[in-house]
N, C-alpha and C positions, 0 to 999 in steps of 0.2 A: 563455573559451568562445566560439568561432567561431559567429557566428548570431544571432537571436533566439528567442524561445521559437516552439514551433509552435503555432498554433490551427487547423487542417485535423483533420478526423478520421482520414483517407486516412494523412496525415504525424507524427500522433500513433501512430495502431495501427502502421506501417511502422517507425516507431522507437523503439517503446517499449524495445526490448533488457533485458525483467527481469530483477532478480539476484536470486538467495535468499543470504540474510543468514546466515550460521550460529550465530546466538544466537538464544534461545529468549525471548520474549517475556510480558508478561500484563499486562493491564489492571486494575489496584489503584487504591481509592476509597484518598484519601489523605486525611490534618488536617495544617494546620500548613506548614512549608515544603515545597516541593516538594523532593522527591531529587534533588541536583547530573545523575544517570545517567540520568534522565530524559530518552524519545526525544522525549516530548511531553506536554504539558498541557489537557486539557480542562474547562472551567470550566462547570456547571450549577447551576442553583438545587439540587437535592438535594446534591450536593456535588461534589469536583476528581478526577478520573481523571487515572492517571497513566500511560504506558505504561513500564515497566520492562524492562530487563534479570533475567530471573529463568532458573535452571538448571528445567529441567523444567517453567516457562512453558508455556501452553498455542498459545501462536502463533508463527509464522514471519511475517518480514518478510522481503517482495518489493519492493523498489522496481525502480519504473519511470523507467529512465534518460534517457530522451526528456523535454526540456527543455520541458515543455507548459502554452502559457498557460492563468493562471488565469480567460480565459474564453474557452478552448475549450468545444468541446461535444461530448458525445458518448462522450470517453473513460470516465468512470467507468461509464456505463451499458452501453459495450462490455463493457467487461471483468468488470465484474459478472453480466451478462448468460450470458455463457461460462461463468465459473465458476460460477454457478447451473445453468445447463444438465446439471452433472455433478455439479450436489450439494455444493459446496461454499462453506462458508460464503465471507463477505468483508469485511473493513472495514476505509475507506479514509480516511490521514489523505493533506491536499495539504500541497506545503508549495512556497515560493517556486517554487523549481527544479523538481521532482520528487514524482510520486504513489509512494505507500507503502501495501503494501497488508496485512494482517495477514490471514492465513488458519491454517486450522487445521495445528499440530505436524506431525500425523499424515498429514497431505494434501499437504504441501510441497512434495514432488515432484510429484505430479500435477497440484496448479496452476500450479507453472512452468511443465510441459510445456504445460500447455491456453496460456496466456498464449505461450506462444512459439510455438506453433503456431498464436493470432490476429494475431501481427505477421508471418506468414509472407504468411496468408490474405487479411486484414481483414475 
């Protein structure tokens, strides 16, 4: 990968380039080991959340292709920010490379569009 990560808000919102994922999503309290399909692991004192692969899952995943450091500023509260503006939920896992953002099934398209129409804007 050409570059380093970005931390600019400017160069974050400019290159976010979201994708919607075509698998459906859900967030299951899990015991025991974690499922190999597992996009990710959340570890709380009440218990381990898992995000799965599920048919008819309740969320979509967007990630955000923009290479953004983990201590930029600014991105997650853009983008949450926007997608609240129109009522739509958001939650957001980081990961090395790349923000992920799980919004609702049924809204998929409408938060791509809002999210591509913030890296147009910023």
């Amino acid at each position: 990968m050409a570059g380093g990560p970005v931390s600019d808000l400017a160069g974050m919102l400019a290159g976010m380039a979201p994708v919607l994922d075509a698998q459906a999503w859900a967030f299951v309290l899990i015991e025991g080991e974690p499922p190999a399909e597992a996009f990710a692991l959340i570890r709380e004192d009440e218990g381990t959340t898992a995000i799965l692969p599920a048919e008819g899952g309740g969320f979509a995943r967007i990630t955000l292709t923009v290479h953004s450091a983990l201590e930029g500023v600014g991105l997650t509260a853009a983008v949450a920010g926007a997608l609240a503006a129109r009522g739509i939920a958001c939650n957001v896992v980081a990961g090395f490379h790349h923000d992920h953002l799980f919004v609702p099934w049924e809204r998929r398209e409408e938060a791509l569009e809002v999210l591509q129409r913030l890296s147009v804007t910023g």
